[in-house]
C-alpha positions as CSV (number, residue, x, y, z in Angstrom):
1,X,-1.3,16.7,-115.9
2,X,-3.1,14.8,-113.1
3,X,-5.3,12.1,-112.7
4,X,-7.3,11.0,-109.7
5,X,-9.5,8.4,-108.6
6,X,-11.7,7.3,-105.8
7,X,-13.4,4.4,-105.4
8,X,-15.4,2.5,-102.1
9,X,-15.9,-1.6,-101.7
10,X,-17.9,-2.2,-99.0
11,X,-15.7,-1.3,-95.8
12,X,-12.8,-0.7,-98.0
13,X,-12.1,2.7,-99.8
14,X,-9.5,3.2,-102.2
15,X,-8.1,6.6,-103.7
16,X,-5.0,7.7,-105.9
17,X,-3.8,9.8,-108.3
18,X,-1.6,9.8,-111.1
19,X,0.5,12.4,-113.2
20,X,3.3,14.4,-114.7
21,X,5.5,17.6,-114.7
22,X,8.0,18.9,-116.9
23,X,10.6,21.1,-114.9
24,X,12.6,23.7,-116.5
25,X,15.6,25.8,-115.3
26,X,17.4,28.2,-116.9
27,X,20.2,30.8,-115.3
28,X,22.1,33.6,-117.5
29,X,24.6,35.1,-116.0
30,X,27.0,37.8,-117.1
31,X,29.4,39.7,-114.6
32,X,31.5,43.0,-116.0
33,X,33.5,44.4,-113.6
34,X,36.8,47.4,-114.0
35,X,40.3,46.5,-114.0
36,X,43.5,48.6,-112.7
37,X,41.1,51.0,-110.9
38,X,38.8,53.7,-112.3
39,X,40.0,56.7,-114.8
40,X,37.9,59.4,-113.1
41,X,37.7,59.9,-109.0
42,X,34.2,59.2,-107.8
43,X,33.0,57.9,-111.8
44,X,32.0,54.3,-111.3
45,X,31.4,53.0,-114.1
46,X,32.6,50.1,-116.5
47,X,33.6,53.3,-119.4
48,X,35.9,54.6,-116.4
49,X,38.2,51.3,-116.3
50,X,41.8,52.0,-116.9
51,X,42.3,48.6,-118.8
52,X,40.2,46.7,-120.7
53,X,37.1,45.6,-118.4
54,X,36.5,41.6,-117.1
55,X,33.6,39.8,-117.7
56,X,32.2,36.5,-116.6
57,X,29.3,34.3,-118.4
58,X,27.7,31.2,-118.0
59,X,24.5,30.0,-119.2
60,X,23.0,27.0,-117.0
61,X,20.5,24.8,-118.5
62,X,18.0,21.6,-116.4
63,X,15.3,19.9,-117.0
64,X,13.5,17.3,-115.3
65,X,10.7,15.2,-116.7
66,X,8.8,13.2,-114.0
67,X,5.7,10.4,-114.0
68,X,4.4,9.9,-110.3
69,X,1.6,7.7,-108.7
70,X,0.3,7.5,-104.9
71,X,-2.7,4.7,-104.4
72,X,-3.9,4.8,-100.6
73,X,-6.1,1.7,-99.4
74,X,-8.1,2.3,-96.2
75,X,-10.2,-0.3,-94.1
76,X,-12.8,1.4,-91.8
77,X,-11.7,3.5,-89.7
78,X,-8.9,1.1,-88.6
79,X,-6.2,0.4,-90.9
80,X,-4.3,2.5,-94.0
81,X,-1.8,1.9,-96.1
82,X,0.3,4.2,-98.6
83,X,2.1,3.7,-101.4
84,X,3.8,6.2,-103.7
85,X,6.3,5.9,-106.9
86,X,8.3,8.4,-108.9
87,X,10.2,8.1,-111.7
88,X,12.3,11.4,-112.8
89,X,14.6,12.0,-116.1
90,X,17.4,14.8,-116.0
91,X,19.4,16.1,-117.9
92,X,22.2,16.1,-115.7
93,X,22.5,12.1,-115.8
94,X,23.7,10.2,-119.1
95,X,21.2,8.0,-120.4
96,X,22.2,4.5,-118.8
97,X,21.5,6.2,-115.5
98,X,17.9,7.9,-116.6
99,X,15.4,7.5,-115.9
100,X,15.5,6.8,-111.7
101,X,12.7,5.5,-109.4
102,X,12.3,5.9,-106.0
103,X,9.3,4.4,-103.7
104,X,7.6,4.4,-100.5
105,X,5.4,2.8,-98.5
106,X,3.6,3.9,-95.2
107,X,1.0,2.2,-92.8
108,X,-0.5,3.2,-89.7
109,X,-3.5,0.3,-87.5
110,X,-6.1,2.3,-85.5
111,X,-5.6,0.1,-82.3
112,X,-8.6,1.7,-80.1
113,X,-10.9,0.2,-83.0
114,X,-9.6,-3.4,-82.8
115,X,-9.5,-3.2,-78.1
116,X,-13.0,-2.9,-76.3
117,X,-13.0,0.5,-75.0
118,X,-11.4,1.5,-72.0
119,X,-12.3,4.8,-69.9
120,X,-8.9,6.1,-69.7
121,X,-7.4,5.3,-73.1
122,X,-8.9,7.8,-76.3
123,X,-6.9,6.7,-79.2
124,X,-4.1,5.0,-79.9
125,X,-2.1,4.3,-83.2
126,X,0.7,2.5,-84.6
127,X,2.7,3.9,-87.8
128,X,5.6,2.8,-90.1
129,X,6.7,3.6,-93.2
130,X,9.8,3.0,-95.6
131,X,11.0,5.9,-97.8
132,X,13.6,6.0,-100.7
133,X,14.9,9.2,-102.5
134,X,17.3,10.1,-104.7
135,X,19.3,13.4,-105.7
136,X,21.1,13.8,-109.1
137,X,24.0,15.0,-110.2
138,X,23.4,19.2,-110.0
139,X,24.1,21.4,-113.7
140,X,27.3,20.3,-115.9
141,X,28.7,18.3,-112.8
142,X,29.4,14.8,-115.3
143,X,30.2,17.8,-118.1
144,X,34.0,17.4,-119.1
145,X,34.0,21.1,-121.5
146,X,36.9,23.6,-121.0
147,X,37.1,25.9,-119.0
148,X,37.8,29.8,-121.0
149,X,38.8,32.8,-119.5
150,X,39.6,36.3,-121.1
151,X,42.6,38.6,-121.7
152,X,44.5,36.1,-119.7
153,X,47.9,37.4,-121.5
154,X,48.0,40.0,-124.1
155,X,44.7,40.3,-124.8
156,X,44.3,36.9,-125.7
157,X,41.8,34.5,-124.2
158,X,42.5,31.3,-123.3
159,X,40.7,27.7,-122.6
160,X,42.1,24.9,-120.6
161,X,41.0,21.5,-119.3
162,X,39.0,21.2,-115.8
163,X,41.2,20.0,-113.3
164,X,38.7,17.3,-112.2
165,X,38.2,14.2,-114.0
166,X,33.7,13.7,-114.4
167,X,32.7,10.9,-115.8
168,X,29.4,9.8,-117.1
169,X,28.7,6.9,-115.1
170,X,27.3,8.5,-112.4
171,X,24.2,7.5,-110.2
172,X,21.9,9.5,-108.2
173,X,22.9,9.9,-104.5
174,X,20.4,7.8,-102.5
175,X,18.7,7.6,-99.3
176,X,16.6,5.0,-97.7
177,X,14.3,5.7,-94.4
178,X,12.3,3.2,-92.2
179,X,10.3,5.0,-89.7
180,X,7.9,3.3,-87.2
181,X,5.9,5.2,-84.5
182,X,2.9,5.0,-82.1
183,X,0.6,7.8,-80.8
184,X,-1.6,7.8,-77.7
185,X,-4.1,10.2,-76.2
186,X,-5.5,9.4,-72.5
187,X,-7.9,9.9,-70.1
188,X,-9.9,13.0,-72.2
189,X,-7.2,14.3,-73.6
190,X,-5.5,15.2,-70.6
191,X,-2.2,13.2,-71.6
192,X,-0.9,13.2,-75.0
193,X,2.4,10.7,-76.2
194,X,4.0,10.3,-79.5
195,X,6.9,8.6,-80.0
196,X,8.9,8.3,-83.1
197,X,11.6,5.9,-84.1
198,X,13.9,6.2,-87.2
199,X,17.1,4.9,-89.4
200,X,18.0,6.1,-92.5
201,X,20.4,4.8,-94.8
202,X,22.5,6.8,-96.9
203,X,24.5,5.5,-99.8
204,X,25.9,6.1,-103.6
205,X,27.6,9.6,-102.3
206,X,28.7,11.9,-105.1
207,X,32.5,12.7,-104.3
208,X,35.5,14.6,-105.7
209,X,37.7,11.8,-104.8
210,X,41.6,13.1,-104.9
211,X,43.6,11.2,-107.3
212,X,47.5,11.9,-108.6
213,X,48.4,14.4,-110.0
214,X,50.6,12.7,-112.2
215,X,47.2,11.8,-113.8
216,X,46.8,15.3,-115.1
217,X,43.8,16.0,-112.9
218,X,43.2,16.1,-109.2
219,X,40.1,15.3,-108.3
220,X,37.7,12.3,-109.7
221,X,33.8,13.0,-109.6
222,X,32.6,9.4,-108.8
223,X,30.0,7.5,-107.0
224,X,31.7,6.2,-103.5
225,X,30.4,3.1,-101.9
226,X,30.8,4.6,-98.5
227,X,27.9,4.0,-96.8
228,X,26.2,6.1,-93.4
229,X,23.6,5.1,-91.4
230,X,21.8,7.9,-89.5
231,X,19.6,6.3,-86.4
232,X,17.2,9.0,-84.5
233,X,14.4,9.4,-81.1
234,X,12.1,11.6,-80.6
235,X,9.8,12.0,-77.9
236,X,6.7,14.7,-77.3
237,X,4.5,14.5,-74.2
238,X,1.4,16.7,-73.8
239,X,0.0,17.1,-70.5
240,X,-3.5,19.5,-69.2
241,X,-2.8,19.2,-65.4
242,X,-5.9,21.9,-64.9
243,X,-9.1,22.0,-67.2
244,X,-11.9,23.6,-66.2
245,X,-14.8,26.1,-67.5
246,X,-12.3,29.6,-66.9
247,X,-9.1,27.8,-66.0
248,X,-6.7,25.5,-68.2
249,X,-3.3,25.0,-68.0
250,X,-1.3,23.2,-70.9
251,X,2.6,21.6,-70.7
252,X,4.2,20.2,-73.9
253,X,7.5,18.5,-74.4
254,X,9.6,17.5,-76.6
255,X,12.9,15.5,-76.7
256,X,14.7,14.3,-79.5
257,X,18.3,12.6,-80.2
258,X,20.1,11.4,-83.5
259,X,23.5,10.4,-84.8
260,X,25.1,9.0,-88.0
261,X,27.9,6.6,-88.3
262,X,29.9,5.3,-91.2
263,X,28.4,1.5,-91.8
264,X,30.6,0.9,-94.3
265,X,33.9,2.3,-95.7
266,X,35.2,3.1,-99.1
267,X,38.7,1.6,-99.2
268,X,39.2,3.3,-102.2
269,X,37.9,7.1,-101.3
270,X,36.8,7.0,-97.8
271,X,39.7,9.6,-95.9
272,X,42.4,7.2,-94.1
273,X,41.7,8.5,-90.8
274,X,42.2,7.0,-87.4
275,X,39.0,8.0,-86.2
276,X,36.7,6.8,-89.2
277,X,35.7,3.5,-89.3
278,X,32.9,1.2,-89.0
279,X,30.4,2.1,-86.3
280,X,31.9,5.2,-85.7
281,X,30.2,8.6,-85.8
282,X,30.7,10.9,-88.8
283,X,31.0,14.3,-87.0
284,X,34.0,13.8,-85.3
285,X,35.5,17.5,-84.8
286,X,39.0,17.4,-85.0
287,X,41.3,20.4,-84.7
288,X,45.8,20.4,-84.4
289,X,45.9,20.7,-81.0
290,X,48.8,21.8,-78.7
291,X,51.7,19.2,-78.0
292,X,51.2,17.5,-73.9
293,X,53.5,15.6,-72.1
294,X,51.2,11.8,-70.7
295,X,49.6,14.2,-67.9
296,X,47.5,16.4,-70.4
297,X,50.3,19.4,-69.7
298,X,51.2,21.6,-72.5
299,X,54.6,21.6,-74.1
300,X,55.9,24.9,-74.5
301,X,59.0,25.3,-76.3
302,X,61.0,28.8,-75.9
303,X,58.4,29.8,-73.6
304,X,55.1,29.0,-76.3
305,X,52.7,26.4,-76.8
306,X,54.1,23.6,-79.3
307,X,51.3,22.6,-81.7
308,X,50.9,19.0,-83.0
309,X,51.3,18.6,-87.0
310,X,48.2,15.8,-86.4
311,X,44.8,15.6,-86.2
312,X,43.4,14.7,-82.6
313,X,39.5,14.5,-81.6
314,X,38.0,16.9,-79.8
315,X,34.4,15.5,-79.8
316,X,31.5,15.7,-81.8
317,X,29.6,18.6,-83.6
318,X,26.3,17.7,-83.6
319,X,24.4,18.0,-80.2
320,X,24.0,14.3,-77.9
321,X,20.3,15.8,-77.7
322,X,17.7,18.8,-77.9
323,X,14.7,19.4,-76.0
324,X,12.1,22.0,-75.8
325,X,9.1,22.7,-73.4
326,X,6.3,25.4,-73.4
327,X,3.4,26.1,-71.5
328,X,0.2,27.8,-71.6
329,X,-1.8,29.2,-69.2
330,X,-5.5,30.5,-69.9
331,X,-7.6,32.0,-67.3
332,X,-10.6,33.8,-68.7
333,X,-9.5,36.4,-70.9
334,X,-5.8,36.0,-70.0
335,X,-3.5,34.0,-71.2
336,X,0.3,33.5,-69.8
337,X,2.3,31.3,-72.1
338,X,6.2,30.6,-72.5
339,X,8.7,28.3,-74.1
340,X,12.4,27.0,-73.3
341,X,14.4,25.2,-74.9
342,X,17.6,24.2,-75.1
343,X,20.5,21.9,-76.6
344,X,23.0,19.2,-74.5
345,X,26.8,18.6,-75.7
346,X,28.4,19.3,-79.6
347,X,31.4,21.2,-80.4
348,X,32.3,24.3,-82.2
349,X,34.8,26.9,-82.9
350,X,34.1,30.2,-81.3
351,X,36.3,32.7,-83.8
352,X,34.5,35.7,-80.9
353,X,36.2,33.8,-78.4
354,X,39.4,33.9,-80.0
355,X,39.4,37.1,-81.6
356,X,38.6,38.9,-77.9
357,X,41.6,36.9,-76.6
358,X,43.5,37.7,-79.8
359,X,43.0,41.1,-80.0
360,X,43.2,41.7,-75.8
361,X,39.5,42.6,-76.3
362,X,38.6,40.0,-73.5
363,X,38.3,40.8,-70.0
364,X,40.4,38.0,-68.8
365,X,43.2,39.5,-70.5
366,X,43.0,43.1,-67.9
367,X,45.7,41.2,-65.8
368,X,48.7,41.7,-63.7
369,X,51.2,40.5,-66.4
370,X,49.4,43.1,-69.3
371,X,49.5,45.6,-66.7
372,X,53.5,45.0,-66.2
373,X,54.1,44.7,-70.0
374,X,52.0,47.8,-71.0
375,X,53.3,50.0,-67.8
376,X,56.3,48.8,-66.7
377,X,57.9,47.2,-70.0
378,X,58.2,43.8,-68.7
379,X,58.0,40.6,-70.7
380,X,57.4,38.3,-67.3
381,X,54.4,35.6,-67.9
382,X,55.8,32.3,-67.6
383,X,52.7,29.7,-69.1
384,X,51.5,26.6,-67.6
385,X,52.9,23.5,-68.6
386,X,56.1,21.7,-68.9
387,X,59.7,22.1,-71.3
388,X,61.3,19.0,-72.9
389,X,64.9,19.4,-71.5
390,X,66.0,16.3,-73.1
391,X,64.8,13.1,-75.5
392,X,62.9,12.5,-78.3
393,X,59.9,11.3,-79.7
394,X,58.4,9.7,-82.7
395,X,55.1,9.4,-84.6
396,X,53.8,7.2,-87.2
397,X,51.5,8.4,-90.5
398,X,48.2,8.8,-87.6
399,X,50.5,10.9,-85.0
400,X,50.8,7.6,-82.6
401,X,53.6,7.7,-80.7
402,X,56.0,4.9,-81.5
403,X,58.8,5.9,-79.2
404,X,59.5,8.8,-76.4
405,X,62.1,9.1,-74.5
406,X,61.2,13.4,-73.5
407,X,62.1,14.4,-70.1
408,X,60.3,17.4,-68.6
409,X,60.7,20.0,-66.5
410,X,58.1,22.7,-65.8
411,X,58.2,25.5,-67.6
412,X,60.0,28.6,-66.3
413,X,60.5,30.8,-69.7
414,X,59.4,34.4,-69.1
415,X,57.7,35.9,-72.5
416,X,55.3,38.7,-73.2
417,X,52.1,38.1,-72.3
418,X,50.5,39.9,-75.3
419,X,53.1,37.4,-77.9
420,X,51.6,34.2,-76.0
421,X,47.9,35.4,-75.6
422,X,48.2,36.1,-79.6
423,X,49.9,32.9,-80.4
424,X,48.0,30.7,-78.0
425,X,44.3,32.2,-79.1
426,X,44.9,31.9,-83.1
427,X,41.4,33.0,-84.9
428,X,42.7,31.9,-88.6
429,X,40.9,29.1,-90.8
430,X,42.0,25.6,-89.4
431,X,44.8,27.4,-87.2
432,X,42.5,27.2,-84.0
433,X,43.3,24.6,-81.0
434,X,41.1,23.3,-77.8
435,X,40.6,26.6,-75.9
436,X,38.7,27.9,-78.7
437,X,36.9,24.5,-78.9
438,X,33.8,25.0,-76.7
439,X,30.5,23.1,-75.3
440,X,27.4,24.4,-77.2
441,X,25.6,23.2,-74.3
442,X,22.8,25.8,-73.5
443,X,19.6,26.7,-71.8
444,X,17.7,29.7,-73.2
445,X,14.1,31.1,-72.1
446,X,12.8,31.3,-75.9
447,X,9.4,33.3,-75.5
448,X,7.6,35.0,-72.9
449,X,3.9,36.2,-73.3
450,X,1.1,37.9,-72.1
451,X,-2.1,38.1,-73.8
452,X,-5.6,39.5,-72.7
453,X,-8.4,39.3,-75.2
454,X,-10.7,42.7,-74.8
455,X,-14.4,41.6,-74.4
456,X,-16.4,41.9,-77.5
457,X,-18.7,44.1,-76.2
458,X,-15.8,46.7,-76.7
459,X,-14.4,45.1,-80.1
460,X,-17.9,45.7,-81.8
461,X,-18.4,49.5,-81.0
462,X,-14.8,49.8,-83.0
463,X,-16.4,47.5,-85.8
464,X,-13.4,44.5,-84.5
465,X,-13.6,41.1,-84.1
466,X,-10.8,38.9,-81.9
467,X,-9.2,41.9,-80.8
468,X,-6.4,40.7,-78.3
469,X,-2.9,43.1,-77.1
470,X,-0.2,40.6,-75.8
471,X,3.0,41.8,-74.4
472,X,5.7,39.4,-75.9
473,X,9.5,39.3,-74.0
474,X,12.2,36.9,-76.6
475,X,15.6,36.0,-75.6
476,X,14.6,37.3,-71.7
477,X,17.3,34.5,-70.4
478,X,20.1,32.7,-71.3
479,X,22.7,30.0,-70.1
480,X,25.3,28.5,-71.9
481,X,28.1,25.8,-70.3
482,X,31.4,27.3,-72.3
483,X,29.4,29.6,-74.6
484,X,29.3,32.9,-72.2
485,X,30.3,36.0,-74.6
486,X,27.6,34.3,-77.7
487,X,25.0,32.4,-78.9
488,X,25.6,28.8,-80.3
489,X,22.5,29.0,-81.5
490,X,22.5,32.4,-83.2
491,X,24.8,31.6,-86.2
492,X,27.8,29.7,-87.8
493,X,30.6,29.3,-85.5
494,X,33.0,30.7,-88.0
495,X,30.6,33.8,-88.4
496,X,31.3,36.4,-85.8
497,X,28.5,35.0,-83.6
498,X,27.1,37.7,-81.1
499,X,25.5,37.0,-77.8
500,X,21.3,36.9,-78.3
501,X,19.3,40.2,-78.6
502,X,16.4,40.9,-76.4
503,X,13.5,41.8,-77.5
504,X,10.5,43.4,-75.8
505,X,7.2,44.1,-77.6
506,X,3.6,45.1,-77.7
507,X,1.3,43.2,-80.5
508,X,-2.4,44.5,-80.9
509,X,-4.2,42.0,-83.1
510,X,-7.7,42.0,-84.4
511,X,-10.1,40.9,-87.5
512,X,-12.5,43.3,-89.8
């Protein structure tokens, strides 16, 4: 159901509309699968299962009923505002916390109507706006049923508690956003500016808090009042350095940078962490490095790396900034365009790094001390660092030191090379350190493309309209800081990320 509505006073204009949905999912889902292998070589089927077969059903049931508004109030050509409203039931909330409303409100002044008119200014414009929204709780997450499985022993099924505590207190997560913005066009469009600046507050998290397990659960599903502010720039500039009747040339670019930090802290659920706290940023990566003595060495003991049983920072996931620029270039019927791009600092786990050095897959490895443990059966590579030869050393809870009294020597252990290239380039979950750690810091030459559009003359003896054949180049170049065997941006780090393909193509396009 919607209504609208759209009514003019004078210089003022106001429009809006008004309605209703009803939104409903449904999900059945039944899994059968054999158990103790198959009867019959080669006969897959569920009849061929040596014991009784598994199965596994759910049946998942949502609905949301929702009553929305927007009313928009313009003046001239000069000023607008914006407001919307939304109210939402589910049926994943309990009732004290149905329905939920979330606003917003958005403006933007036409400055080049309210200025006399300058010959090198087109149009400027000033924008803000203030968004809230909210998500709910997803299917049966405030459910407390139990939980059944069959032939668990004997042939009998069984049902037991969830081993999460839900509640039905629970709120929607929440989000607020205030936004403000200008845009600018000069001297006949030759120079082009937006700039847009943003915070956004995000609050009423939905958690599985830990708890004791002496509670006979282990995890509580509550609403935390840890709170995140996320605070964001971005920058495009347009530029047309040549513009004439065959000729124009065309440079955009863009330049954008964001980062959320913790602006307030659950006591309660918020992780006990020596690098959370107020004001500082929530994508700390953090790995169990290796043990160093206070010169950055590394502690070998028995001839190996020593790794820490804490947490240490390495950096930050999330990029200090991204930028992009692309260019086109028309001259008659040609046109030569191309786009580059790339990303400046964040840290990831490279699992191809480690599994090359792992497996003696990487060419680094094709060295003298392989060479004498393959051919001559020596076990001579002696790793950098230092040995404790006497002393001791204690942490607190956070791995601080509290006392050390270590004395080092440097390390003179001989070991196999292949047992300390395995141990010291580990490629399990969580069991990574800092050389596997790297910079996704890159530069890559996105698109390359050539274009000529055949003259119509030619196009309408084939009965074609627009016909153009571009030859297109992806992927053609690409520089990365640490990344040099794959792509950051080609997949998740954990994934076994390959280096970018590079593609080559001919496109013929044209209209009927």
């Amino acid at each position: 159901m919607l209504l609208l509505a759209d009514k003019t006073f004078g210089d003022f204009r106001i429009d809006g509309l008004a309605g209703g949905t009803i939104s409903f999912t449904k999900d059945d889902y039944f899994d059968a699968f054999t158990k103790g292998g198959i009867s019959i070589p080669g006969y897959y089927s569920l009849k061929a299962s040596k014991d009784p077969i598994g199965w596994n059903t759910w049946i998942r049931r949502r609905q949301v009923n929702s009553l929305y508004g927007r009313a928009t109030l313009s003046y001239k050509s000069l000023a607008y505002i914006d407001v919307t409203g939304r109210w939402d039931w589910s049926s994943t909330l309990d009732a004290e916390n149905n329905p939920y409303f979330y606003p917003s409100v958005a403006g933007s002044l036409v400055l080049t109507e309210l200025i006399p008119e300058l010959s090198w200014l087109d149009f400027w414009k000033l924008r803000g706006s203030w968004t809230m929204s909210k998500t709910p709780a997803d299917i049966y997450d405030i459910s407390s049923t139990y939980i059944v499985e069959n032939e668990v022993w004997g042939g009998y099924n069984s049902a037991y508690i969830p081993t999460e505590l839900k509640g039905g207190d629970i709120r929607p997560q929440a989000s607020q956003t205030i936004e403000f913005g200008t845009a600018a066009i000069f001297f006949k469009n030759r120079l082009r500016a937006d700039v847009t600046l943003y915070q956004k507050r995000l609050y009423d998290f939905l958690a599985s808090a830990e708890l004791s397990e002496a509670t006979g659960y282990y995890t509580n599903y509550v609403n935390t009042d840890e709170e995140r502010t996320k605070k964001g720039l971005e920058i495009m500039l347009g530029f047309t350095p040549v513009q004439q009747k065959d000729l124009k040339w065309d440079v955009n670019f863009n330049w954008s940078k964001d980062y959320t930090v913790y602006s307030k802290i659950d006591e309660q659920y918020t992780p006990d962490e020596m690098w959370i706290e107020e004001g500082a940023r929530v994508d700390a990566y953090t790995v169990k490095d290796w043990l160093r003595d206070p010169s950055g060495n590394l502690i070998n003991t028995n001839g190996f790396p020593t790794r820490s049983n804490f947490y240490t920072v390495m950096g930050n996931s999330n990029p200090d900034w991204i930028w992009g620029l692309n260019s086109t270039l028309r001259y008659k019927s040609f046109t030569l365009a191309f786009s580059v791009d790339g990303r400046v600092g964040g840290y990831s786990f490279s699992r191809l790094d480690a599994l090359l050095w792992n497996s003696g897959a990487h060419i680094d490895t094709d060295n003298e001390w392989r060479y004498d443990e393959v051919v001559n059966g020596l076990k001579n590579y002696i790793g950098t660092g230092v040995k404790v030869v006497s002393g001791t050393v204690t942490y607190d809870t956070y791995g601080r030191i509290t006392s050390d009294t270590r004395v080092y020597a440097p390390n003179d252990v001989e070991v196999s090379y292949e047992s300390y290239t395995k141990d010291h380039y580990q490629q399990g979950a969580w069991s990574w350190c800092s050389q596997n750690i790297l910079n996704e810091t890159f530069i890559k030459l996105r698109e390359v493309s050539v274009t000529y559009v055949i003259p119509r003359i030619f196009s309408e003896k084939l009965r074609l309209k627009d016909t153009s054949v571009s030859l297109i180049g992806q992927n053609l170049f690409y520089w990365g800081k640490e990344y040099k065997l794959s792509d950051p941006d080609y997949g998740v780090s954990w994934d076994l990320v390959s280096p970018s393909v590079r593609y080559v193509g001919l496109n013929l396009k044209f209209n009927i």
